[in-house]
C-alpha positions as CSV (number, residue, x, y, z in Angstrom):
1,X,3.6,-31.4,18.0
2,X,4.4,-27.7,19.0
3,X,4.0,-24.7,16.6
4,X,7.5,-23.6,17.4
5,X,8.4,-22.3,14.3
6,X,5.1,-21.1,13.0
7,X,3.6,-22.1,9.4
8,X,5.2,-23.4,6.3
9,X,8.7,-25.9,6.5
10,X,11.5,-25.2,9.2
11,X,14.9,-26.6,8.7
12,X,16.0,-29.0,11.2
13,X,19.4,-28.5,13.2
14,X,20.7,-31.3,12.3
15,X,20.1,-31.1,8.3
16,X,16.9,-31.2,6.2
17,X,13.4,-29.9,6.8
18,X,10.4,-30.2,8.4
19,X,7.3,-30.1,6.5
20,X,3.8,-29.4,8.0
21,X,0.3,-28.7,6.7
22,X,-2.9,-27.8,9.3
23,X,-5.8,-29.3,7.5
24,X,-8.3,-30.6,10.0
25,X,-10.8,-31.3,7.1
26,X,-8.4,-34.2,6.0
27,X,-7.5,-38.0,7.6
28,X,-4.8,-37.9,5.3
29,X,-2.0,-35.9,3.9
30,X,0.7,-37.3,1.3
31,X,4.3,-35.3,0.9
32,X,5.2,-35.4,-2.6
33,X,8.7,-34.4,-3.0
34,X,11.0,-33.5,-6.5
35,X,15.0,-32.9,-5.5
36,X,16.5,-30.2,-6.9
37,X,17.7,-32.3,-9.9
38,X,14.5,-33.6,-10.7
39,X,13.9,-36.6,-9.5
40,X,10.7,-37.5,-7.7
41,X,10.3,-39.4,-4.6
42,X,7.3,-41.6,-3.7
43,X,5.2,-39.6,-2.1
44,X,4.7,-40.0,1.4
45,X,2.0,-40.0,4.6
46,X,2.4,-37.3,7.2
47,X,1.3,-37.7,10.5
48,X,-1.8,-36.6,12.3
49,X,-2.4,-35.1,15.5
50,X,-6.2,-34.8,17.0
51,X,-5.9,-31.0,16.5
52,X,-5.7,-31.5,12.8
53,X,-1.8,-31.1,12.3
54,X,0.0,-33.0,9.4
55,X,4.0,-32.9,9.8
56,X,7.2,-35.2,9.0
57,X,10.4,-34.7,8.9
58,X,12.9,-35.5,5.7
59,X,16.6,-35.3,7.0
60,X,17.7,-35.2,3.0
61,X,15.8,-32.0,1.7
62,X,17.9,-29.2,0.6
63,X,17.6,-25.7,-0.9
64,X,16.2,-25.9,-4.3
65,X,13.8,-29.5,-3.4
66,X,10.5,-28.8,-4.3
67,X,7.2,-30.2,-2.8
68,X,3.5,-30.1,-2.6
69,X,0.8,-31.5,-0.5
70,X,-1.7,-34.4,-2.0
71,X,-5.0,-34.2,0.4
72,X,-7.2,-36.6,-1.4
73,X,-8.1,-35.7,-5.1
74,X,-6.4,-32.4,-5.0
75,X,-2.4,-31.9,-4.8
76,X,-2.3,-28.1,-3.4
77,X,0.9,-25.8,-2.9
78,X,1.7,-25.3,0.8
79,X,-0.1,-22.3,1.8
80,X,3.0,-20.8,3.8
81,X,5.5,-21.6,0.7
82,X,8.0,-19.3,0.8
83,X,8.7,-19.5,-3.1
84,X,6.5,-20.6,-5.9
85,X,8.8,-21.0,-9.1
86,X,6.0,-21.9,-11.4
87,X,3.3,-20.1,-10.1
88,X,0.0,-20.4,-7.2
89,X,-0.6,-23.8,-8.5
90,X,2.8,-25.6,-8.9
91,X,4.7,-27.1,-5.9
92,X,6.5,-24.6,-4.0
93,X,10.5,-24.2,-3.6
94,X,12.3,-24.9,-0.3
95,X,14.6,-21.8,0.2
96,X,16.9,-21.1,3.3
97,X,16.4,-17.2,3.7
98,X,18.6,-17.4,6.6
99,X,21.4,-17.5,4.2
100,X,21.7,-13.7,2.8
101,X,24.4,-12.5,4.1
102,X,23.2,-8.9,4.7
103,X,25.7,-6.2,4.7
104,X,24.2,-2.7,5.6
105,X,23.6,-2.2,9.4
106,X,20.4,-0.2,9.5
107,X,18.1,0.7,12.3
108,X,15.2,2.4,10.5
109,X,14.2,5.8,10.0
110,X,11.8,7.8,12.3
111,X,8.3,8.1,10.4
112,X,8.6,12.2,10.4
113,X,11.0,12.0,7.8
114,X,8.8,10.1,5.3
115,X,8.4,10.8,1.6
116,X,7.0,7.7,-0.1
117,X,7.1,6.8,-3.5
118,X,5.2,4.1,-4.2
119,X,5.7,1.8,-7.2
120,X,4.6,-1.8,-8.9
121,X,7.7,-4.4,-9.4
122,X,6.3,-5.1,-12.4
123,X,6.2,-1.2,-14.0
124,X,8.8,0.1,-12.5
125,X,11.0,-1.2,-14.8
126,X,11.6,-2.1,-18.7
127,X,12.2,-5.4,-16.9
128,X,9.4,-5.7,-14.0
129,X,11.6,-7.1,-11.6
130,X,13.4,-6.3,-8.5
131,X,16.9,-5.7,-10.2
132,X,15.0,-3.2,-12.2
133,X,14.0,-1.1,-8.9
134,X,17.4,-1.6,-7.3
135,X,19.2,0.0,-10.3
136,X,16.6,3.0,-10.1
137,X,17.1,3.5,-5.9
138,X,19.8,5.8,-6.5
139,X,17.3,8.3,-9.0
140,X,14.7,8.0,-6.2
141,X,17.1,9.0,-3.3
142,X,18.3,12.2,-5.6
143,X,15.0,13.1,-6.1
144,X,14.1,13.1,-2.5
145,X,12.6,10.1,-1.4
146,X,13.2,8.5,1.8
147,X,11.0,5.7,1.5
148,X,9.7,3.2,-1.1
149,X,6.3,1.2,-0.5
150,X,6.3,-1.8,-2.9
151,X,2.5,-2.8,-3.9
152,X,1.8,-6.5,-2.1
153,X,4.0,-9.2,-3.2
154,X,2.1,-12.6,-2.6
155,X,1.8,-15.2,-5.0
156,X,-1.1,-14.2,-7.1
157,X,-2.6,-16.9,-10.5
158,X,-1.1,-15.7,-13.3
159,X,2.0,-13.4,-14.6
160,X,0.6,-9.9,-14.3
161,X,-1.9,-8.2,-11.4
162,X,-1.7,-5.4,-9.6
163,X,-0.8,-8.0,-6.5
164,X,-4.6,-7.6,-4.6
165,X,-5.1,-11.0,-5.7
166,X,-2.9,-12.7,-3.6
167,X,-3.1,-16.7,-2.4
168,X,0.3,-17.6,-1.1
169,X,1.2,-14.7,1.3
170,X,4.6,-15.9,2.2
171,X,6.0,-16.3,-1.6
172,X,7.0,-13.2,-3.2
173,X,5.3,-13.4,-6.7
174,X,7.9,-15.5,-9.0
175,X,7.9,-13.4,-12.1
176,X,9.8,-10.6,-10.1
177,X,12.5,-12.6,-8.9
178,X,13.3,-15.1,-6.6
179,X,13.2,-14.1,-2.6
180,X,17.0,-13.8,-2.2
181,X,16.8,-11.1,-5.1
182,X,13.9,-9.3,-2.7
183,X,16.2,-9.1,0.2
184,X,19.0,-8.0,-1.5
185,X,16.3,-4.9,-3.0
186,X,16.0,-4.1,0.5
187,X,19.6,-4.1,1.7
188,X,20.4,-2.0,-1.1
189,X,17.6,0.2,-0.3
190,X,18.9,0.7,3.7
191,X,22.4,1.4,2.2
192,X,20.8,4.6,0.2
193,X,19.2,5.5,3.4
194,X,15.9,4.4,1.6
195,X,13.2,3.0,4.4
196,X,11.1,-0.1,2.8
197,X,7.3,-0.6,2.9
198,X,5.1,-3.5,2.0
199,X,1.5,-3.4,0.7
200,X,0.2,-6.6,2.6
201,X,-3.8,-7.8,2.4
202,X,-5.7,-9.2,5.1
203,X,-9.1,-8.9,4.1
204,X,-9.6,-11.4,1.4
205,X,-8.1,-14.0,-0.9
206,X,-7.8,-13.9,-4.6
207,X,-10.5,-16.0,-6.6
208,X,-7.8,-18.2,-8.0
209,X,-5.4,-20.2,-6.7
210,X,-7.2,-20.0,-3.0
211,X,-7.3,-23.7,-2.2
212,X,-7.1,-23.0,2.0
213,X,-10.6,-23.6,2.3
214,X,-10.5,-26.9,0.5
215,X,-8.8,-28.9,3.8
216,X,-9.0,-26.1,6.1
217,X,-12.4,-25.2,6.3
218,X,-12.9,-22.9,9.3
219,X,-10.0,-20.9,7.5
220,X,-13.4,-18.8,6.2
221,X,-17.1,-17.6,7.6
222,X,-19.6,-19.0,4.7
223,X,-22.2,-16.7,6.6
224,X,-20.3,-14.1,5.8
225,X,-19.7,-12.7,2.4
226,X,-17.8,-10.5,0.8
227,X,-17.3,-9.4,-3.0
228,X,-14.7,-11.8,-3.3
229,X,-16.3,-14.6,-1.7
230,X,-17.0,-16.3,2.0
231,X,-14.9,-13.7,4.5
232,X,-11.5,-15.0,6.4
233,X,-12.7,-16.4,9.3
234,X,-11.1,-13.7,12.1
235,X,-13.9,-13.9,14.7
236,X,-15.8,-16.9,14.6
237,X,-15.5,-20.4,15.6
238,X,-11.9,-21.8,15.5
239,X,-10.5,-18.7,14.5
240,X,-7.2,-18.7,16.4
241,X,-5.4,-20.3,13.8
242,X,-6.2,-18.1,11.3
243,X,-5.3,-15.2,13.2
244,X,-2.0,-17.0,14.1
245,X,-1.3,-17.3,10.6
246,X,-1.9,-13.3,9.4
247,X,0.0,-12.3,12.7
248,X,3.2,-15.1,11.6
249,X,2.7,-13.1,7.7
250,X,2.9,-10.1,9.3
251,X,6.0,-10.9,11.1
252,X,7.8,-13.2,8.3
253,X,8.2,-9.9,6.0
254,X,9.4,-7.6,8.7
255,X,11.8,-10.4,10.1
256,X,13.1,-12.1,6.7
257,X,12.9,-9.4,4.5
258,X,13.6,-6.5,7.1
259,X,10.8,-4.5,5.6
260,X,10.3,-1.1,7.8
261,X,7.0,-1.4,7.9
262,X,3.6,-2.4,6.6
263,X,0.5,-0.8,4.9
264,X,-2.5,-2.8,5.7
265,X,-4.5,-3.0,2.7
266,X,-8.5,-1.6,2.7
267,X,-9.2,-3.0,6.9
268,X,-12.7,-1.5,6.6
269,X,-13.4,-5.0,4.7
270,X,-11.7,-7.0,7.6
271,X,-15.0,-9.0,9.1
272,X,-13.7,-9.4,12.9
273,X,-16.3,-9.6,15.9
274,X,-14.3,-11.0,18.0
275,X,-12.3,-9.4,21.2
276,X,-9.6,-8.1,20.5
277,X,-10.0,-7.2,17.0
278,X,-7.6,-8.6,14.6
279,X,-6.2,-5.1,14.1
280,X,-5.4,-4.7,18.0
281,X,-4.2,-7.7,18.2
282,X,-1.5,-7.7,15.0
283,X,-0.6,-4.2,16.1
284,X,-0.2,-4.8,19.9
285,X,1.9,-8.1,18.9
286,X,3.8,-6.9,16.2
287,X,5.2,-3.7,18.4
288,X,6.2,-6.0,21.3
289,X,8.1,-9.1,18.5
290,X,9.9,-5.6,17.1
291,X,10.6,-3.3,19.8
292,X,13.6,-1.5,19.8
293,X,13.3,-0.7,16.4
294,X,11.4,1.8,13.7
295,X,8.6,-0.2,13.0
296,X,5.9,1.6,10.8
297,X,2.5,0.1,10.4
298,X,0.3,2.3,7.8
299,X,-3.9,1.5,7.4
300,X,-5.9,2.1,4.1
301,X,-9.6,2.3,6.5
302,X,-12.3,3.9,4.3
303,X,-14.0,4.2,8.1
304,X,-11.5,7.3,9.2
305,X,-11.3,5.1,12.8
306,X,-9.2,7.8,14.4
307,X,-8.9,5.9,17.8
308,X,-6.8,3.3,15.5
309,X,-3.9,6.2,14.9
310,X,-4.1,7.5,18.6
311,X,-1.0,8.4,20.5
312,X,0.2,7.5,23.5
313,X,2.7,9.7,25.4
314,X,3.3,11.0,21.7
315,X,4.6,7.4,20.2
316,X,1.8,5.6,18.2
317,X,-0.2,3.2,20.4
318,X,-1.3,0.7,17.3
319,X,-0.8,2.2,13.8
320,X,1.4,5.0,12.9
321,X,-0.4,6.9,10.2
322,X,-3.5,6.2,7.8
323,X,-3.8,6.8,4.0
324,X,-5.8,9.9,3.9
325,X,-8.3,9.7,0.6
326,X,-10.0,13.0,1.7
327,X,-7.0,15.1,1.0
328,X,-6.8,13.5,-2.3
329,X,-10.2,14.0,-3.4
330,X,-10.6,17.8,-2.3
331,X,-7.4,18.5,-4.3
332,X,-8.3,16.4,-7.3
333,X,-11.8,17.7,-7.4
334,X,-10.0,21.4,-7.3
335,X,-8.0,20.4,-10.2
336,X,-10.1,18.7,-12.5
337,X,-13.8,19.8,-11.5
338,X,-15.2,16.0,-11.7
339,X,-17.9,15.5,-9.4
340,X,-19.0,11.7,-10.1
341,X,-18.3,9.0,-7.8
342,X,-17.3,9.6,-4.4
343,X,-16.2,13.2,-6.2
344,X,-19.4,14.2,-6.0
345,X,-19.3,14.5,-1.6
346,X,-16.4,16.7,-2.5
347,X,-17.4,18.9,-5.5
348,X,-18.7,22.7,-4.9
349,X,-17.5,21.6,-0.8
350,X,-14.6,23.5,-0.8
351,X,-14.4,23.5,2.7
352,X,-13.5,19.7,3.0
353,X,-9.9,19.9,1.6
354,X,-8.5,22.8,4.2
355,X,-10.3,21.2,7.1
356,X,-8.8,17.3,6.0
357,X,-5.3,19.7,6.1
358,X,-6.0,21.1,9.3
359,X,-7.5,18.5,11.2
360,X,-6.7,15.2,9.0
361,X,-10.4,13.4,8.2
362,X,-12.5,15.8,6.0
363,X,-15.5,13.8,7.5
364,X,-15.5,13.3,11.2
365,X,-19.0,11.6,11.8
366,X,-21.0,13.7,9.0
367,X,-23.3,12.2,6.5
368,X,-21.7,11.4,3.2
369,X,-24.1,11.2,0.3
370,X,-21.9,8.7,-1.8
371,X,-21.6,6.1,1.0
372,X,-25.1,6.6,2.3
373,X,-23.7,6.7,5.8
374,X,-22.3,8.3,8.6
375,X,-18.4,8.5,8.3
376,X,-15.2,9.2,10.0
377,X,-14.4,10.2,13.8
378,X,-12.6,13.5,15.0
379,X,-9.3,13.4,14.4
380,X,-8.2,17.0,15.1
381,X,-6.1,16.0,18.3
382,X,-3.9,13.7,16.0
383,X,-0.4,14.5,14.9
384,X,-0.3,15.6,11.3
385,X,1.8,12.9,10.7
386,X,-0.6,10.7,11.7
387,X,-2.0,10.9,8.1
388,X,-0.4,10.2,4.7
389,X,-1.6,12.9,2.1
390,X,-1.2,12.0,-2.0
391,X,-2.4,13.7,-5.1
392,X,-2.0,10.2,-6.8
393,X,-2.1,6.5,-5.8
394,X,-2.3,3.3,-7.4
395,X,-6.3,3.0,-6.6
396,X,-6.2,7.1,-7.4
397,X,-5.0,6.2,-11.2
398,X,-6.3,2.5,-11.8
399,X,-9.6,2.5,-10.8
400,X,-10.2,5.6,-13.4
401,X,-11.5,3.7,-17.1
402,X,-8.7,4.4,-18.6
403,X,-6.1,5.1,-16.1
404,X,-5.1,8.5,-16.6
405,X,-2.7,10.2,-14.6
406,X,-3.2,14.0,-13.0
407,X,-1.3,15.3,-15.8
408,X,-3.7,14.2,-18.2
409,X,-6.4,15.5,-16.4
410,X,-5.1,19.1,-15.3
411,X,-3.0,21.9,-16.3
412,X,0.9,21.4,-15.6
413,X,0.5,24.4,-13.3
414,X,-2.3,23.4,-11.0
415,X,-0.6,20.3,-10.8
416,X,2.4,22.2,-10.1
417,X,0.7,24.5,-7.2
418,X,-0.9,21.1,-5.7
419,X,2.5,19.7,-5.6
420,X,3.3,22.7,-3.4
421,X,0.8,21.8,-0.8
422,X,1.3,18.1,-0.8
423,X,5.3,18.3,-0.2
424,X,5.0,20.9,2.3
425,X,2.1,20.0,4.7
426,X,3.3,18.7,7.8
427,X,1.4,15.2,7.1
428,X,3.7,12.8,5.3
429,X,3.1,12.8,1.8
430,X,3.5,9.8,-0.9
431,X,3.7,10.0,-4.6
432,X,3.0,7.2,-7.0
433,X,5.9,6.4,-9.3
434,X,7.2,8.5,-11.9
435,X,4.8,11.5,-10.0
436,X,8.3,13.4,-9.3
437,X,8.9,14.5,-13.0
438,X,4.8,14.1,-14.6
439,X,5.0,10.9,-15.6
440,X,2.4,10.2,-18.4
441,X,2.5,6.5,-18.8
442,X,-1.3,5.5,-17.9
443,X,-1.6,2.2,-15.0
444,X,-4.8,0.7,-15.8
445,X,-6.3,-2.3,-14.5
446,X,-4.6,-5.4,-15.3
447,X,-4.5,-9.1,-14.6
448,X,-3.6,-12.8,-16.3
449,X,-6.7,-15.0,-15.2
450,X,-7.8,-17.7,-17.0
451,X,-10.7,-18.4,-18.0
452,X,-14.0,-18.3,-17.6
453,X,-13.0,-15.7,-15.2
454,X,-11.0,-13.7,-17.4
455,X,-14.6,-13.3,-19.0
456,X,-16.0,-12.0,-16.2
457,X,-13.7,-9.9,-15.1
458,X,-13.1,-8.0,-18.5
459,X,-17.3,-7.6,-18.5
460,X,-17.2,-6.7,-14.6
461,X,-14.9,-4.2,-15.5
462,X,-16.7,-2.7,-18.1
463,X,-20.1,-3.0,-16.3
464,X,-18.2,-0.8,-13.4
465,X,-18.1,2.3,-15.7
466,X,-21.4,2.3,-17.8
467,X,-23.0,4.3,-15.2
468,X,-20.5,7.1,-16.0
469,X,-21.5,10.1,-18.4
470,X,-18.6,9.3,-20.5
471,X,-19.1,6.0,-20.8
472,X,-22.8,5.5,-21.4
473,X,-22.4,5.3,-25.2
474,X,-21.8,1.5,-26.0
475,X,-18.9,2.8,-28.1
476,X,-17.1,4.7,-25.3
477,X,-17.2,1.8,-23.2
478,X,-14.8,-0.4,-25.9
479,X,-12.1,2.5,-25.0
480,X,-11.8,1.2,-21.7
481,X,-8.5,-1.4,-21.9
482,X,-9.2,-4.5,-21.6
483,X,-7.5,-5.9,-18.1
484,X,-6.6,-9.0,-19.7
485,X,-4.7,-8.3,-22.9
486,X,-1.1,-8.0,-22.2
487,X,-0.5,-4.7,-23.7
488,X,-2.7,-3.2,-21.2
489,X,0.0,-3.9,-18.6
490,X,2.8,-3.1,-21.0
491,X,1.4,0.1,-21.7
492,X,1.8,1.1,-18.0
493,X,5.4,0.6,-17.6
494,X,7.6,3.8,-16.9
495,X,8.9,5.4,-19.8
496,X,12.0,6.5,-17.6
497,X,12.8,8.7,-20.8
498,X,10.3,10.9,-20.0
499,X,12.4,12.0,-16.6
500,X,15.1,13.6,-19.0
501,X,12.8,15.4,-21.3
502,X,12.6,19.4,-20.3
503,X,9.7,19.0,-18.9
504,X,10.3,15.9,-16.9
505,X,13.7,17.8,-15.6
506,X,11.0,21.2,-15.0
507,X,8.9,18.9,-12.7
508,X,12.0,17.1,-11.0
509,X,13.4,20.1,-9.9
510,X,10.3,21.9,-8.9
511,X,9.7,18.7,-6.3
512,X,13.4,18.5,-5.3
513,X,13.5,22.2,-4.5
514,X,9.8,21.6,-2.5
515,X,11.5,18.4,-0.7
516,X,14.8,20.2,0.0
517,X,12.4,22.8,2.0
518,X,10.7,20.3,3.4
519,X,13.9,18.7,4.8
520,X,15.7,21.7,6.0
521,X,12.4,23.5,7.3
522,X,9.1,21.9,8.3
523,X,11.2,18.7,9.7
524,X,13.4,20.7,12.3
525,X,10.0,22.4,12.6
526,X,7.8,19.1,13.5
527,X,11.1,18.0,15.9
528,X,10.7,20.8,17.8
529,X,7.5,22.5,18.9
530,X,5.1,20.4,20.3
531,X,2.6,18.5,18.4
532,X,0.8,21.3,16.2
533,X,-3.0,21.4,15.8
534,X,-4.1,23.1,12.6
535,X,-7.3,25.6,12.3
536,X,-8.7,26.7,8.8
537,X,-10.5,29.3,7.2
538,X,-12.1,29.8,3.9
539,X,-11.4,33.2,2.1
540,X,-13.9,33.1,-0.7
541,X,-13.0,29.9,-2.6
542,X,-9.6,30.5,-1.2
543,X,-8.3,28.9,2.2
544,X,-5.8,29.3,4.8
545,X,-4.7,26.5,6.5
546,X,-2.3,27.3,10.1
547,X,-0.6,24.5,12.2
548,X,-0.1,26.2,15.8
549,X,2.4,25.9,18.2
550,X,3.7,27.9,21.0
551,X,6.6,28.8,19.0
552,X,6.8,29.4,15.6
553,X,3.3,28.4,13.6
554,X,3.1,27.2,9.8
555,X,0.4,28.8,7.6
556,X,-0.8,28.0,4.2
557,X,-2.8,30.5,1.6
558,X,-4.0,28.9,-1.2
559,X,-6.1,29.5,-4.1
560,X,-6.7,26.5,-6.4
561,X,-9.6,28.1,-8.2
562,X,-8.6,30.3,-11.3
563,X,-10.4,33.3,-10.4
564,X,-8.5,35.8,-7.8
565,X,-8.9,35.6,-4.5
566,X,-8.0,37.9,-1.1
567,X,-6.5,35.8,1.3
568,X,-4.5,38.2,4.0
569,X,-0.8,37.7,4.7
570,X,0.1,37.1,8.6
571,X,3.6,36.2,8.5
572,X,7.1,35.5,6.6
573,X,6.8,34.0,3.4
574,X,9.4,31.2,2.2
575,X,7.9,29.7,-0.7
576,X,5.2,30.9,-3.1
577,X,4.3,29.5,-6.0
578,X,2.1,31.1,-9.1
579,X,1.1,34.6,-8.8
580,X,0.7,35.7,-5.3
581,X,1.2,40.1,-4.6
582,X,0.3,41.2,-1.4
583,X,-3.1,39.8,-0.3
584,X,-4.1,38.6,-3.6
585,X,-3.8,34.8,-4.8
586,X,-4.2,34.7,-8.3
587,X,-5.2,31.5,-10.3
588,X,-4.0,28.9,-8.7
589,X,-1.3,29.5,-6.2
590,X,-0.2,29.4,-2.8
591,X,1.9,31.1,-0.5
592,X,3.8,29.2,2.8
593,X,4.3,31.7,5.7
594,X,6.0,31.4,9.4
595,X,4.3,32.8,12.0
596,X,6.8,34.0,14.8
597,X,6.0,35.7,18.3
């Protein structure tokens, strides 16, 4: 038998569909079929190659037939499903995605005109599905969006997650609709001139429902261990498979779905020794299957790898652009004044936030307390789009206790000022849902396992926060919401009323007008001057941040600190925001300037 169509079933030319299952830890393999009406055939024995291939061929099998594979005490779902109608451990669904009948002709958009919004199916909406996001598309576009990232998809255990759980990573989770209903999200997405990103996870495997290991055991390293268990086996012995099946996941969303592009969740916890890394490899291979059109592939790296967002004659060589937490945390650290955590490598550092501007990574091979280890790499030659900036993220807002938003943690005007650098900083900046009129709707932590590891993950969580100040009274700690109670998830759905209040429509036009500016000046900007390399100063506790060019240059002043502060003006102001005369930045506020001749 050949891999010729890669993993999970294939239809056959000539009617009906192959089925085939690579479990070399297993003699034997039983097909056990259910037709679309319900009745259940005998289950039947697949054949074996010596490599450890199962495979047969059932001329009958339609659309809607569902099946599941019986590998000797254990009946398992079919790890490349492309549909799982009652969840990561029922039979999966045979679907024919070849048969959308896609209707908007759309060849991507060029990365420099990114502004993300990124958003959960599941609380985007009063209905947490993808009909839900499709009849919002039109709001996001008219606010100024030009992009949505969707948080990962795969078949997780249970109703509810945030989606980093996954086990099936070619079935879009069930409860948000069935995979025809995704493509037809993404179609209507291209037709609003809205760019599509998925959130897709590499470095590990939820802890339930991840039965691989079971008749495929090579598929992990048991020397190797991560917080979620033994590590994917990427490097090791008989590892090409496993790398054959992430680079055929990879693929199968950008082909099926026509997503624009990927974000690779957290790829510092990717355990790879092998040559070339996984990461090379996916990017390398994923370029070349895709050439010809926009194809954006986005890391989360907590390493700051620079070489892995490195141009080549200007185009990306691997990866286009890198979430960039260092931005984040020098403006949330302005804005609140928390210094616990990773805050604390950030707090009474003012420095770090106009150098991460400037230059990308605030930490280019410097010791960082919180880590206890060298990080980062320079990153100063890079394009500024090479780095996605946010004020707010999911992990920004979830992995607080209690999942508060900026706007419950800062004055409206800070917020407002921050805003100001985010949307007009030549990197390419992404808000998290609702972030474009002040949404105040908490997203906490949530999941639907079963137990006993509901148990533990309810006491995990809690045991993650008794270190902090404000949690170490017993009683504090019971404020934290519990993960597992459904009204913890319900509580972080959008309250979409909150966009028509005055001050939802206040904070909606504030970021318009910033996006409109960005649109109609720093884009022509980026387009034409060379690739512009950014310097910085501190003025006080003030900053000025300039992106050079040999023509016209782009300069920030900005004073996030509530005491005034002497920043001098060089050039033509086009936006200021809070109380800026002359020289003087008072409270927080900033000032964008051109630099010409």
């Amino acid at each position: 038998m050949t891999l010729a169509h890669g993993f999970g079933p294939a239809w056959l030319p000539k009617g009906g569909a192959r089925f085939r299952l690579f479990a070399p830890g297993r003699d034997r393999v039983l097909l056990k079929l259910e037709s679309r009406g319900g009745a259940r055939a005998a289950p039947v024995a697949m054949e074996r190659d010596a490599q450890g291939w199962f495979w047969i061929d059932c001329p009958r099998c339609e659309p809607g037939d569902r099946y599941a594979f019986d590998v000797g005490r254990l009946v398992v779902p079919d790890p490349a499903s492309r549909f799982q109608p009652e969840g990561a451990h029922a039979p999966g669904e045979l679907v024919d995605l070849q048969a959308y009948d896609w209707r908007t002709v759309w060849h991507g958009r060029p990365w420099d005109e990114a502004v993300i919004c990124e958003l959960h199916v599941g609380c985007f909406s009063a209905q947490g599905d993808y009909g839900g996001v499709e009849a919002r598309l039109d709001a996001l576009a008219e606010a100024g969006y030009t992009a949505i990232e969707l948080m990962p998809l795969a078949q997780f255990a249970g109703a509810r997650g945030w989606g980093y759980d996954g086990v099936l990573p070619f079935a879009p989770h069930a409860t948000y609709g069935r995979p025809e209903r995704l493509q037809r999200l993404v179609d209507a997405a291209h037709a609003r001139g809205l760019s599509v990103l998925l959130d897709v996870v590499y470095n590990h495997y939820g802890p339930d429902g991840h039965y691989i290991p079971q008749y495929w055991p090579s598929f992990v390293d048991p020397e190797l261990h991560t917080p979620w268990g033994a590590a994917i086996n990427y490097g090791g012995r008989d590892s090409s498979l496993v790398r054959e099946f992430v680079f055929d996941n990879a693929a199968y969303w950008l082909r099926e779905f026509r997503f624009d592009g990927l974000r690779f969740d957290a790829v510092h916890a990717i355990h790879d020794a092998g040559e070339p890394h996984l990461l090379d490899e996916l990017a390398t291979r994923l370029r070349r299957e895709f050439q010809g059109r926009e194809l954006h592939l986005v890391l989360e790296n907590e390493r700051n790898d620079a070489t892995l967002i490195a141009r080549t004659r200007g185009k990306a060589a691997r990866f286009t652009a890198q979430w960039n937490d260092d931005v984040h945390h020098g403006l949330h650290v302005a804005l609140t004044g928390e210094s616990e955590g990773y805050y604390s490598d950030y707090h009474g550092e003012r420095a770090l936030l106009p150098r991460a501007l400037a230059e990308g990574f605030a930490f280019q091979g410097e010791f960082m307390r919180s880590l206890g280890r060298e990080r980062g790499s320079p990153s100063g030659t890079l394009p500024p789009v090479a780095f996605v900036d946010f004020l707010q993220n999911h992990d920004q807002i979830g992995n607080r206790a209690l999942g508060e938003r900026i706007s419950a943690l800062a004055p409206d005007e800070a917020v407002a000022v921050a805003l100001g650098v985010l949307l007009l900083s030549p990197h390419v900046p992404l808000m998290f849902m609702g972030e474009e009129w002040g949404a105040r709707t908490p997203f906490a932590f949530f999941c639907d396992f079963a137990e006993p590891l509901a148990t533990a993950v309810r006491d995990g969580r809690r045991h993650e926060f008794a270190h902090f100040q404000a949690f170490r009274d017993p009683a504090a700690l019971e404020r934290i919401p519990d993960p597992l109670d459904e009204q913890t998830f319900r509580r972080c759905k959008l309250d979409w009323n909150e966009r028509d209040a005055p001050a939802g429509r206040e904070r909606l036009a504030h970021v318009r007008r910033l996006l409109e500016l960005r649109r109609s000046q720093i884009l022509p900007w980026l387009r034409e001057q060379p690739e512009p390399r950014g310097e910085w100063r501190m003025h006080g506790e003030a900053f000025a941040v300039t992106w050079r060019t040999p023509g016209p240059s782009l300069r920030l002043r900005c004073n996030l600190t509530s005491r005034p502060e002497q920043v001098p003006a060089e050039g033509e102001p086009f936006l200021t925001l809070g109380e800026v005369v002359g020289d003087t930045l008072t409270g927080p506020s900033l000032c964008w300037e051109w630099l010409r001749g």
